[in-house]
N, CA, C and O atoms as CSV, one atom per row, in Angstrom:
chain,resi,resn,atom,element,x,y,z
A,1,UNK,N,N,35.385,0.759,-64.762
A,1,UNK,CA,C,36.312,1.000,-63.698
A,1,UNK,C,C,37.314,2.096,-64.042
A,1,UNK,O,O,38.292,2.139,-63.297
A,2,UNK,N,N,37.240,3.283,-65.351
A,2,UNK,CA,C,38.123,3.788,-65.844
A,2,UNK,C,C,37.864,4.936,-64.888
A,2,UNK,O,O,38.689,5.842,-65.010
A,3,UNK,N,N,37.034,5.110,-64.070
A,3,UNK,CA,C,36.460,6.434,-63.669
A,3,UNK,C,C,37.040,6.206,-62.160
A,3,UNK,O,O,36.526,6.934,-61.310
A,4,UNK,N,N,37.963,5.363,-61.746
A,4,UNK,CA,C,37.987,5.128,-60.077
A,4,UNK,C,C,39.399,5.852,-60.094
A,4,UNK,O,O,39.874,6.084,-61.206
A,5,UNK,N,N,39.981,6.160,-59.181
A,5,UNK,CA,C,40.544,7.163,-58.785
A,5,UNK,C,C,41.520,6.093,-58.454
A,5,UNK,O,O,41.166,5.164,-57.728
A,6,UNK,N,N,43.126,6.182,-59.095
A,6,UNK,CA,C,44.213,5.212,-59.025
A,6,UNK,C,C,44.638,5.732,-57.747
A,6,UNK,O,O,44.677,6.944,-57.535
A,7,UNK,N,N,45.093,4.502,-56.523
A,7,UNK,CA,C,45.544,5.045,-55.050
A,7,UNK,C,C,47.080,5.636,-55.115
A,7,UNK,O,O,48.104,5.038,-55.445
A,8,UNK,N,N,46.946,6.721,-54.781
A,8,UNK,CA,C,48.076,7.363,-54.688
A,8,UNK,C,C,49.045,7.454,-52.970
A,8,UNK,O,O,48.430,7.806,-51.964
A,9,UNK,N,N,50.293,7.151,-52.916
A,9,UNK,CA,C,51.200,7.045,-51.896
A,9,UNK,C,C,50.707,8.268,-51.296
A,9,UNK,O,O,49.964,8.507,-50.344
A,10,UNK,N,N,51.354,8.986,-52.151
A,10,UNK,CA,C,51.226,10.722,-51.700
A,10,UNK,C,C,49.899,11.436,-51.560
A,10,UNK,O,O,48.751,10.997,-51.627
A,11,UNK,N,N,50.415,12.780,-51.324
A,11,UNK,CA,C,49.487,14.061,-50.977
A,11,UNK,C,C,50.226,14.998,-51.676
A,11,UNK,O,O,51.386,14.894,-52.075
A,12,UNK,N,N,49.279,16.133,-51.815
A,12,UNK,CA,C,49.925,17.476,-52.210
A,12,UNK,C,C,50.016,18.185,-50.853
A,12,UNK,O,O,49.555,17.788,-49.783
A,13,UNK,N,N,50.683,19.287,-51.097
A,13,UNK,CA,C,51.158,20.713,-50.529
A,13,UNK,C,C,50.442,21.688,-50.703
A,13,UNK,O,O,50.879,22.375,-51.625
A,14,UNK,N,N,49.016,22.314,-49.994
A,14,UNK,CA,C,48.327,23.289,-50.496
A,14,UNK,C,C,48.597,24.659,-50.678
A,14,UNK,O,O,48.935,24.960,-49.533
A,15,UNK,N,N,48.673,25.652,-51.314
A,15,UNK,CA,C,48.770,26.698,-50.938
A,15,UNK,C,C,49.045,27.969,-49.476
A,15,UNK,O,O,49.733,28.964,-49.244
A,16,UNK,N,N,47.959,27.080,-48.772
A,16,UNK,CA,C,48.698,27.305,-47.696
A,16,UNK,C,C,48.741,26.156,-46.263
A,16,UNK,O,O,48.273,25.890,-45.156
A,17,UNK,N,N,49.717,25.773,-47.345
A,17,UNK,CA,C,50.623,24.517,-46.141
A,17,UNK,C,C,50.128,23.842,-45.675
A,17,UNK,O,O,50.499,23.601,-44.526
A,18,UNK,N,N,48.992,23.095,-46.217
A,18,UNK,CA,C,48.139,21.650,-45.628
A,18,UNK,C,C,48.147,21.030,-46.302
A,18,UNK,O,O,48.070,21.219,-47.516
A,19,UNK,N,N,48.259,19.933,-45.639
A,19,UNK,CA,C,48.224,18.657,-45.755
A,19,UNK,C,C,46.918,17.208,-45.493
A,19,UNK,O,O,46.072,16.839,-44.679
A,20,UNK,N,N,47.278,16.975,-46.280
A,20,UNK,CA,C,45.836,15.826,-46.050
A,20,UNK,C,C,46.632,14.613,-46.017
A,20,UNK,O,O,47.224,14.119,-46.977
A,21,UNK,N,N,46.575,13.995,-44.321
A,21,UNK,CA,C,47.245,12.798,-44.190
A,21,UNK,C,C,46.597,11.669,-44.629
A,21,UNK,O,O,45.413,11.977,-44.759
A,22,UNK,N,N,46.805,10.288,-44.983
A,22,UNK,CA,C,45.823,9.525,-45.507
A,22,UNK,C,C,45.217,8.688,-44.139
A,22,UNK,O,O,45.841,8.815,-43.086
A,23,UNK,N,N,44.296,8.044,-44.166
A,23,UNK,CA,C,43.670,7.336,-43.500
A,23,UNK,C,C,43.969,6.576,-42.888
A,23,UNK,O,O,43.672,6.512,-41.695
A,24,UNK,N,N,44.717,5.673,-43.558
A,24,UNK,CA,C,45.418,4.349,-43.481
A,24,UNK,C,C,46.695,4.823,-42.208
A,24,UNK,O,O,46.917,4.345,-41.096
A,25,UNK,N,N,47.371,5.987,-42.985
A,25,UNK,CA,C,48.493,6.140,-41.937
A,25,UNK,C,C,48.098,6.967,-40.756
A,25,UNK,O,O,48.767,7.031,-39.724
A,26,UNK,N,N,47.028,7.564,-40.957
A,26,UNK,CA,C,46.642,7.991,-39.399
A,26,UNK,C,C,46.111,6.945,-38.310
A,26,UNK,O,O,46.123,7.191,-37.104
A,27,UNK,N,N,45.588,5.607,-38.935
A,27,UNK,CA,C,45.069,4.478,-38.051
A,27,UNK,C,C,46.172,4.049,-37.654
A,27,UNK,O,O,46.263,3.914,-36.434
A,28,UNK,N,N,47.257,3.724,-38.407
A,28,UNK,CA,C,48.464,2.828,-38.125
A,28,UNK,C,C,48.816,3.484,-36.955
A,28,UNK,O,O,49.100,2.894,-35.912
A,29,UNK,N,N,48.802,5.055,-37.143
A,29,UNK,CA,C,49.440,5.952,-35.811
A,29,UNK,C,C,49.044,5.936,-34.657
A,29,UNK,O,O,49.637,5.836,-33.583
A,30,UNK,N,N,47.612,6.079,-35.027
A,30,UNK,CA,C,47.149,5.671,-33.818
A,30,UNK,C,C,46.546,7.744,-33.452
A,30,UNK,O,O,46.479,8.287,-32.349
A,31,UNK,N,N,46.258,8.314,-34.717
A,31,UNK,CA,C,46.193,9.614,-34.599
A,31,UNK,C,C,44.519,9.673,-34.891
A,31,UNK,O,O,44.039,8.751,-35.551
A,32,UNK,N,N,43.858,10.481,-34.525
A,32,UNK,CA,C,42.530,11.017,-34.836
A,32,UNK,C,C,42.364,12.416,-35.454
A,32,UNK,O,O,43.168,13.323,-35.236
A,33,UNK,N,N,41.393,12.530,-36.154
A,33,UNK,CA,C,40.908,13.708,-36.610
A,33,UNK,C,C,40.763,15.000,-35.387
A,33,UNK,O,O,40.048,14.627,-34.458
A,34,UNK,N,N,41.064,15.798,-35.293
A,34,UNK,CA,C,41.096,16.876,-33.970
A,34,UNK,C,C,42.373,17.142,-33.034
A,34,UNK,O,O,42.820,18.154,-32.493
A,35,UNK,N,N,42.672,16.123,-33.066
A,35,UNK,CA,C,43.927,15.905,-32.369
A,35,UNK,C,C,44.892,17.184,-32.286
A,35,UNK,O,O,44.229,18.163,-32.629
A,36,UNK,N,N,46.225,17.551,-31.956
A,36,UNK,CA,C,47.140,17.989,-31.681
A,36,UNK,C,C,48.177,17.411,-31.783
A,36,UNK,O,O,48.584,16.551,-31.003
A,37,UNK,N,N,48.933,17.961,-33.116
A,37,UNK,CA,C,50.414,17.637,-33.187
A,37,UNK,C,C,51.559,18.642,-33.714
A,37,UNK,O,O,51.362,19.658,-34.381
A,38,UNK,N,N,52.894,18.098,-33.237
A,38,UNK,CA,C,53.542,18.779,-33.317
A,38,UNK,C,C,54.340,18.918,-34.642
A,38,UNK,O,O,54.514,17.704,-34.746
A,39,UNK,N,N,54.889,19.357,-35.605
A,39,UNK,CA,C,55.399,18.382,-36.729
A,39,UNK,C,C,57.183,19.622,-36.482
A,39,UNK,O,O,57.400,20.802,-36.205
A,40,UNK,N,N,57.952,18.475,-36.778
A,40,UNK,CA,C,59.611,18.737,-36.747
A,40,UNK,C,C,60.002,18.357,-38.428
A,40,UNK,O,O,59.252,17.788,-39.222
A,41,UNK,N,N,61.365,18.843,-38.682
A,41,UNK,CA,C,61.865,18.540,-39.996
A,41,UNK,C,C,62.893,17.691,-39.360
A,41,UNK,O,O,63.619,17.887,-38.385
A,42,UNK,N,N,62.742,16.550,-40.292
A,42,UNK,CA,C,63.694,15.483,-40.078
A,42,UNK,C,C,64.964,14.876,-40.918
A,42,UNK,O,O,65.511,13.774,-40.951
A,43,UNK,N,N,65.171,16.162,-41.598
A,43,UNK,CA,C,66.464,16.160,-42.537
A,43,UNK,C,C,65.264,16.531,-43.845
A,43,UNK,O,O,64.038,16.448,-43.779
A,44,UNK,N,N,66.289,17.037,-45.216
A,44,UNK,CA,C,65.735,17.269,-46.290
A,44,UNK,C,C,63.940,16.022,-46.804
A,44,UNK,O,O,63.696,14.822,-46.680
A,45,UNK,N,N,63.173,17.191,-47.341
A,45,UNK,CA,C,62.425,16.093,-47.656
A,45,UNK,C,C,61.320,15.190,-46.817
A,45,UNK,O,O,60.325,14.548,-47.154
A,46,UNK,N,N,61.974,15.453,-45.569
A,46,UNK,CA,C,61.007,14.842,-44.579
A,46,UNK,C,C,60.349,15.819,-42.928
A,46,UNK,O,O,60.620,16.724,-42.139
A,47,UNK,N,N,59.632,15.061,-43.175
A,47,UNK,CA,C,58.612,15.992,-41.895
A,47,UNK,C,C,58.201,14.624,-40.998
A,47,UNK,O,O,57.795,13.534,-41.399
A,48,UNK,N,N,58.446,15.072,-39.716
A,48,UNK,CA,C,57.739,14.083,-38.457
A,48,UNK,C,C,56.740,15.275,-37.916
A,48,UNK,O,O,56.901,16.486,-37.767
A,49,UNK,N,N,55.080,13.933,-37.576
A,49,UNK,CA,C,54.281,14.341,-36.657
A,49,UNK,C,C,54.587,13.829,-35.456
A,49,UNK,O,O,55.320,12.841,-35.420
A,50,UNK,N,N,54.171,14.305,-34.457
A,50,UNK,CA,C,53.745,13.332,-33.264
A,50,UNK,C,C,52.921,14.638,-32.242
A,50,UNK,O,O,53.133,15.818,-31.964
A,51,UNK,N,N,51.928,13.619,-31.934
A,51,UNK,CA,C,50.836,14.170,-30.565
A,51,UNK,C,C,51.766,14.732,-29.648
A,51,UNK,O,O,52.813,14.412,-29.085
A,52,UNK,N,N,50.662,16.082,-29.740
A,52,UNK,CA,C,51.341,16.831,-28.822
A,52,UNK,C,C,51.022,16.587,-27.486
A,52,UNK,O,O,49.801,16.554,-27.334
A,53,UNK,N,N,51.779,16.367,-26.259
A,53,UNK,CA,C,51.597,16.202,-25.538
A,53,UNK,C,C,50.706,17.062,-24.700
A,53,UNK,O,O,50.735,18.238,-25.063
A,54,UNK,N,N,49.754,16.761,-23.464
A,54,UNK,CA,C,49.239,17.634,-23.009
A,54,UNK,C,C,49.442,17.616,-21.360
A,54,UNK,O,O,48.823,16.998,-20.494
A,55,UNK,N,N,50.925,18.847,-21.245
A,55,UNK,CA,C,51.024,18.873,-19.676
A,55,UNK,C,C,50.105,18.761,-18.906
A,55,UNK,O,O,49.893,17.696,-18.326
A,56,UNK,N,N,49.197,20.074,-18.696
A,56,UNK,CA,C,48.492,19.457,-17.647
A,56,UNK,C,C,47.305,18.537,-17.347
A,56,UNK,O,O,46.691,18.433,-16.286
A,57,UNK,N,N,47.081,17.796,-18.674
A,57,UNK,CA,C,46.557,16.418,-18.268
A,57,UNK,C,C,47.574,15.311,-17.625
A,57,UNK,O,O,47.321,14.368,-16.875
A,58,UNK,N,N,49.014,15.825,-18.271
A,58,UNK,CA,C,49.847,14.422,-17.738
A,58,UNK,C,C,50.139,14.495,-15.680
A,58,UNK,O,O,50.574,13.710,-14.837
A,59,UNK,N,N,49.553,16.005,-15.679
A,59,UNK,CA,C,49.693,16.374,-14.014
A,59,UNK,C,C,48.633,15.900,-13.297
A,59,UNK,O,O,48.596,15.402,-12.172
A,60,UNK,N,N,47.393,16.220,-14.455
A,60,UNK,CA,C,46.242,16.231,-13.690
A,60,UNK,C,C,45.868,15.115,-12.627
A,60,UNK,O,O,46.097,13.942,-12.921
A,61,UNK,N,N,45.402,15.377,-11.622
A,61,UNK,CA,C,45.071,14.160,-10.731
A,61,UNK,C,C,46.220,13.420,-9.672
A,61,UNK,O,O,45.957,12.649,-8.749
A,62,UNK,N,N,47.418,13.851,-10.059
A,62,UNK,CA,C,48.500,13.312,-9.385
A,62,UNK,C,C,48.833,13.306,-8.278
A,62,UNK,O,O,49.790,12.645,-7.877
A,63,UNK,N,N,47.793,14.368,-7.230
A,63,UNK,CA,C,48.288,14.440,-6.142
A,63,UNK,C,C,46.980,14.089,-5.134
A,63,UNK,O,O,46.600,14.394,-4.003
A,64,UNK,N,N,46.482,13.153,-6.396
A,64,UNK,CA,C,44.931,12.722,-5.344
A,64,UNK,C,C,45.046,11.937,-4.288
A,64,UNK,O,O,45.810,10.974,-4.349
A,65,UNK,N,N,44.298,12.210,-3.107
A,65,UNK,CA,C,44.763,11.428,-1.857
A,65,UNK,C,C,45.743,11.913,-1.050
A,65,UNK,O,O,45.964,11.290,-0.012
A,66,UNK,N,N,46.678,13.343,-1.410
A,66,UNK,CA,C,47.783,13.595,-0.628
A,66,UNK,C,C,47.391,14.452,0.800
A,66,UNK,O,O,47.931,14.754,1.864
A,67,UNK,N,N,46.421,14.590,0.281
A,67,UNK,CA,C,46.064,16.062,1.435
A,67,UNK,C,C,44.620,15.236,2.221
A,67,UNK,O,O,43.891,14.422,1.653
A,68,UNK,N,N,44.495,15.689,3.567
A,68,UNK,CA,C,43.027,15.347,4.192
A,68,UNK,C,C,41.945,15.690,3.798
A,68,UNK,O,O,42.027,16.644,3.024
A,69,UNK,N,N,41.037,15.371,3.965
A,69,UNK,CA,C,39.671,15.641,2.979
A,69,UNK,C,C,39.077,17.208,3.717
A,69,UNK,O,O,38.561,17.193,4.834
A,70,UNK,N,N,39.187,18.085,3.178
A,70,UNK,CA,C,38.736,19.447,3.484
A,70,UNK,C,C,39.889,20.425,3.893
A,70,UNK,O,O,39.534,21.517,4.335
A,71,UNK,N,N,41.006,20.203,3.814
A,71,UNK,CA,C,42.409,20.604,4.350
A,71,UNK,C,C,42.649,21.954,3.544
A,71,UNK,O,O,42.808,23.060,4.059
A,72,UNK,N,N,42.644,21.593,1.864
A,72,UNK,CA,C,42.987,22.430,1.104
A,72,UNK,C,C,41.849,23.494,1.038
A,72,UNK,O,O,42.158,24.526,0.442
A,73,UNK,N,N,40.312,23.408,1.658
A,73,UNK,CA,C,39.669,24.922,1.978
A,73,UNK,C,C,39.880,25.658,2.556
A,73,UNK,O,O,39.891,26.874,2.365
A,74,UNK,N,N,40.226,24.671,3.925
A,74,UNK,CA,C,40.561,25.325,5.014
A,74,UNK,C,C,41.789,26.806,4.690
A,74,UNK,O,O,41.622,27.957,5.095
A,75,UNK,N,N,42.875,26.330,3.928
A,75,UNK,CA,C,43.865,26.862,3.523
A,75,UNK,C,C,43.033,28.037,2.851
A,75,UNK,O,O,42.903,29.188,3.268
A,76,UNK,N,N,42.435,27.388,1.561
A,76,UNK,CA,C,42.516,28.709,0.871
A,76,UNK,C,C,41.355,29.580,1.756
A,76,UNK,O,O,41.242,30.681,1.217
A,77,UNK,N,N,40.834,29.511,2.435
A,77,UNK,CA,C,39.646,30.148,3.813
A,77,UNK,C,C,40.836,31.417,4.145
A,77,UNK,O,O,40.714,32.576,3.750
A,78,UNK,N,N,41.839,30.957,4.852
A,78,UNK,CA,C,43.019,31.910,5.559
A,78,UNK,C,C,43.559,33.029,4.541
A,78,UNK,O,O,43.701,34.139,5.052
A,79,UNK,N,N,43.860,32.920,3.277
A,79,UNK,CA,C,43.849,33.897,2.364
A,79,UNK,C,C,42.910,35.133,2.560
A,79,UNK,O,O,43.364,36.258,2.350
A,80,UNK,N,N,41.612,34.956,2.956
A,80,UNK,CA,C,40.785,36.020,3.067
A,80,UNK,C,C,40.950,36.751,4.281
A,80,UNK,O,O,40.255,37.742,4.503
């Protein structure tokens, strides 16, 4: 068992500025591999992630049902 790799809290700082989050704390987060985030400094020493939000998914769809069914061709039809 001398050959197993003792679990470490931490990560390093690569050369250029990556990071390898651990596993454990990306499940807890509730974060995935691919994702989008934003990261802020949160006083000396510390760094916050959080998912970046994505406007226009949070729009998308919101105005379903507002208009009559064929209304908005009609419209863009008159442009021409």
């Amino acid at each position: 068992m001398e050959n197993v790799k003792k679990r470490r809290r931490g990560t390093r700082i690569s050369e250029k500025h990556q990071v390898t989050i651990p596993i454990d704390a990306m499940r807890i987060a509730g974060l995935e591999a691919g994702e989008r985030v934003v990261a802020r400094a949160d006083g000396p020493g510390r760094v916050v992630l959080e998912r970046e939000e994505d406007v226009l998914e949070s729009f998308s769809g919101l105005m379903t049902g507002i208009f009559e069914h064929g209304i908005l061709e009609q419209l863009r039809n008159e442009w021409d």
